[in-house]
N, C-alpha and C positions, 0 to 999 in steps of 0.2 A: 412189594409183592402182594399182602396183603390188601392193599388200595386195589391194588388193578383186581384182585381177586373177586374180593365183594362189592366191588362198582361193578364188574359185568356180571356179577351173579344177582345185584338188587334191578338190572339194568331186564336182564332177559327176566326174571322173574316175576316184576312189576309189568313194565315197559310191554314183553314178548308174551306174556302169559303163558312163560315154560313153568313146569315143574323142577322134581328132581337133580332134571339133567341140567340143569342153569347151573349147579354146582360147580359139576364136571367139567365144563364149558369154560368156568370161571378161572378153576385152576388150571386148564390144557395153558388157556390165554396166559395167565399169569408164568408158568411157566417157559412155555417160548419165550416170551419178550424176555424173560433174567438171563436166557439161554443166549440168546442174540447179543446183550449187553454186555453179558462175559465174556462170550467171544471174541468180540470186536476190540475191548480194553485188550485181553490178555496178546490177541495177532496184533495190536496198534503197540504194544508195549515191548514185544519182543519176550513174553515172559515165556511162551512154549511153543516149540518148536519139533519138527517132526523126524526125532530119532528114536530108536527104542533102545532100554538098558535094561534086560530082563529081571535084574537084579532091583531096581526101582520099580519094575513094575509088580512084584514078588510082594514086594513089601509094603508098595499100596495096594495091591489085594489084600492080605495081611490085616490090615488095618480098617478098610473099608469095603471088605464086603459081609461083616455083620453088623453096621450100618444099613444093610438093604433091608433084612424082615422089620429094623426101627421106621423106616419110610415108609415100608407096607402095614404099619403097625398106625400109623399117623392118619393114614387114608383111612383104614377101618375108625378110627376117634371121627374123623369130620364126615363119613358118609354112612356108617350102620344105623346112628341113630334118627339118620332122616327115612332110610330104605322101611326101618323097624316101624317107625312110624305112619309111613307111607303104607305099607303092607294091614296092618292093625289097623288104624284110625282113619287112612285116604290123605289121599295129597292137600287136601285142603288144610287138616290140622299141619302138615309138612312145611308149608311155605309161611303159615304165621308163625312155627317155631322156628324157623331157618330164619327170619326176621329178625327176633330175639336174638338166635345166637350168632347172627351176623355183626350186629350190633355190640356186643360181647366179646366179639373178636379182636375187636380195636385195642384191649389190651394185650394181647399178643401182639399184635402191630409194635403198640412200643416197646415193646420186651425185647423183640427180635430188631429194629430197628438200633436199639441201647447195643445190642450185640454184634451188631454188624462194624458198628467203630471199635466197642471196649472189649472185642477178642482178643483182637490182635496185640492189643495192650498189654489184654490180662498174659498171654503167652511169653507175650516179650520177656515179662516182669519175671514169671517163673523158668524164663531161659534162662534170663540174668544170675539170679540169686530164688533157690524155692521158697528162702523164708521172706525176704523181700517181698517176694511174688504172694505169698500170702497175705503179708500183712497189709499190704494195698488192696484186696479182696477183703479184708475182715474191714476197712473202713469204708470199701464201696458200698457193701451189702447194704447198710440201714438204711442209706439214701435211696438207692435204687430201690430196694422195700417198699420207703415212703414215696416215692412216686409210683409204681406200680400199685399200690395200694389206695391212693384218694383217684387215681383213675377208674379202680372198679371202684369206688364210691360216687363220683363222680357220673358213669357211665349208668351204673344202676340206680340213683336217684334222681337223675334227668333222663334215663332212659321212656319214661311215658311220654315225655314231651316232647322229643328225641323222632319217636316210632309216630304222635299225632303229624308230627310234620311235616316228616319224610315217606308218606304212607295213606295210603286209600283208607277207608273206616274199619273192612271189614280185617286191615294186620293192626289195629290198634292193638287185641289183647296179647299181643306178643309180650309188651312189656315186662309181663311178667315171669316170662325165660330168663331176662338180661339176668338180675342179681346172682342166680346161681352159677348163670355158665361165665361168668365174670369173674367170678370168686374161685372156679376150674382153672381160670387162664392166670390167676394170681399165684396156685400152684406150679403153674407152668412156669413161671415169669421167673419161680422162686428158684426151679430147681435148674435154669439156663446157665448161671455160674459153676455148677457143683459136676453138672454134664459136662461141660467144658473142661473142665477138671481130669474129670473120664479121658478125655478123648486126648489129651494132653500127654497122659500119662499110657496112651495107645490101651484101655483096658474099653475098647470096643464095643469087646463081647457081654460086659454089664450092660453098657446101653442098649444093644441088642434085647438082655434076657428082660431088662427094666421094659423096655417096649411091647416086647411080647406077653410079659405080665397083664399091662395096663392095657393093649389092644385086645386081649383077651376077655378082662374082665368089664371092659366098653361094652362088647359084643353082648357077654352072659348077660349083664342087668337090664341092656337093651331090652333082648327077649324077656325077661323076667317080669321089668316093673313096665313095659309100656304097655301092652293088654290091660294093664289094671290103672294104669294113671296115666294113661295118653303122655305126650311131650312134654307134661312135667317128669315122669318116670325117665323120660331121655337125656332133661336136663338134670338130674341126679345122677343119671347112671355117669355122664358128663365127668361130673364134680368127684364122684367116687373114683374113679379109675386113674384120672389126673393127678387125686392126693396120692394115691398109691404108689404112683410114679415118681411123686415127686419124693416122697419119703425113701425108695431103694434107691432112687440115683443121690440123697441128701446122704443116707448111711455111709455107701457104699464112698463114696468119695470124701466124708471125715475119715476112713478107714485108710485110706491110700494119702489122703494129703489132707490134715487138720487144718482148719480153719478157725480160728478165733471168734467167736459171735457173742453177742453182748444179749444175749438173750432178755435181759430185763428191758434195755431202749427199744428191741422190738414190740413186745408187750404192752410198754405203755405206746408207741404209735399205733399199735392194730385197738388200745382201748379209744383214744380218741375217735381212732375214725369209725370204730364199731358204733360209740354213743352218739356220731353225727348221722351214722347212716339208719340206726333206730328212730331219730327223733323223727329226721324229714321221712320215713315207709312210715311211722306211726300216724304223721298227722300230712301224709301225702294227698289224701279224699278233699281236707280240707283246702292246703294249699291251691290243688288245681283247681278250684272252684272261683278261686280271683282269676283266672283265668290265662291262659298261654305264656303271655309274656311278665306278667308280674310272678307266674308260678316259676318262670326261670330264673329272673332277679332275687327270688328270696331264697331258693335257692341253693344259690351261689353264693352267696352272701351267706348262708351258715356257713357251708364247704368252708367260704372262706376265710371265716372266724375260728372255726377247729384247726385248721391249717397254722394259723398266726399263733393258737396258742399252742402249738409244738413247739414252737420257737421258744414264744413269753416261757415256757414251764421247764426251757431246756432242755428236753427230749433232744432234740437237735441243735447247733450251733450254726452261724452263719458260715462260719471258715467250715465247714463240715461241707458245702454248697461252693464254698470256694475251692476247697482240696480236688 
């Protein structure tokens, strides 16, 4: 979903020399085609078929229609802050921060992509047995953590060389959007188990108010901090609303269904990749000045040294990858 999203949105936006509306465009597209794809599985499979049971359909209203102001809530995160910007600073600062945060998006891609397999799993597990079904969540989290995590490290310290490559001169300075709205989508990434959780447990309408909270406060800081700090004010406002969110659906579902978390092995993973992702922004000026391709080999080549020493220092275990 994501791919087809931001391929036709860098596609009309480079390529078409649209605006704003490339966005839009991007998700109509992406949309359809998921529409067509389910369709087709679900009539090829046999799985739905056309009778009505008032009583099912009672109950999936019930269930899913305070899920709609979270959707409408979703759209206000990925289009106020470009309109906000667009409005204040002009389409021009719009499309090099929509660059950035295009780029940034890619961890949500895997977040949501992790979750398109391990739903169904995780559901299974707490049909089966709830404490079962937890404790296979209290061992996934670190990992999924740890891969969500060196991807925004990953995304935001090759993100210059990333945007030189893929991009005319004048979206170079986007780069400087990726690391926060990356670090937004890490929020996001975090709190896709604990929603799940929610929705498991039919308690909707938290997702709902959680949404509403967080598309609210998108909206406010938007107006707020972009008059005074252009599209980095958006890409805060970004980051702020996200954590918000991720914090009431993180509560709000230890409340309803405990979750075991090893709080100290998260810790020390967010310190390694913290101290890898200071060194290379610290001495990034200098790196890129060897020039393109050795700026990517070196690196990576840290990445991939703080990576190894999660393992060397036991942070993590190999069977931990294998589980």
């Amino acid at each position: 979903y994501y791919i087809i999203l931001n391929g036709i949105f860098l596609f009309l936006l480079i390529a078409v020399k649209m605006k704003a509306e490339a966005k839009i465009y991007g998700m109509f597209a992406a949309d359809v085609f998921y529409f067509l794809i389910y369709l087709y599985v679900l009539l090829r499979k046999k799985l739905i078929v056309f009778e009505f049971d008032f009583k099912i359909i009672l109950e999936g209203l019930k269930y899913s229609l305070p899920l709609i102001p979270s959707q409408l809530c979703s759209w206000i995160t990925l289009l106020s802050d470009k309109l906000v910007v667009g409005a204040y600073k002009g389409f021009a600062e719009t499309g090099v921060y929509s660059i950035g945060y295009s780029l940034a998006q890619m961890v949500a891609v895997f977040s949501g992509a992790v979750f398109l397999a391990y739903k169904p799993i995780m559901y299974e597990g707490f049909s089966e047995d709830d404490k079962k079904g937890g404790d296979k969540v209290s061992h996934f989290l670190p990992i999924y953590y740890f891969a969500c995590l060196w991807i925004v490290v990953g995304i935001s310290v090759l993100g210059h060389e990333a945007i030189v490559i893929l991009t005319e001169s004048s979206y170079h300075g986007a780069f400087v959007f990726v690391p926060i709205v990356a670090l937004a989508y890490l929020f996001q990434s975090w709190y896709r188990p604990f929603n799940e959780i929610l929705n498991f447990y039919k308690k909707t309408v938290l997702v709902a108010i959680g949404s509403i909270i967080q598309g609210a406060a998108n909206l406010l800081l938007n107006i707020l901090l972009v008059p005074k700090f252009g599209a980095m004010g958006a890409s805060w406002a970004t980051f702020a609303s996200l954590l918000l969110l991720g914090l009431f659906v993180f509560i709000w579902a230890q409340k309803i269904h405990p979750i075991h978390i090893c709080y100290l092995r998260l810790a020390a993973i967010t310190a390694l990749a913290a101290a890898c992702w200071a060194i290379l922004s610290f001495w990034n000026d200098a790196i890129f000045s060897f020039g393109l391709v050795w700026s990517i080999l070196i690196k990576c080549a840290v990445i991939c040294i703080f990576v190894i020493l999660t393992f060397l220092f036991r942070i993590l275990r190999l069977k931990d990858l294998k589980n």
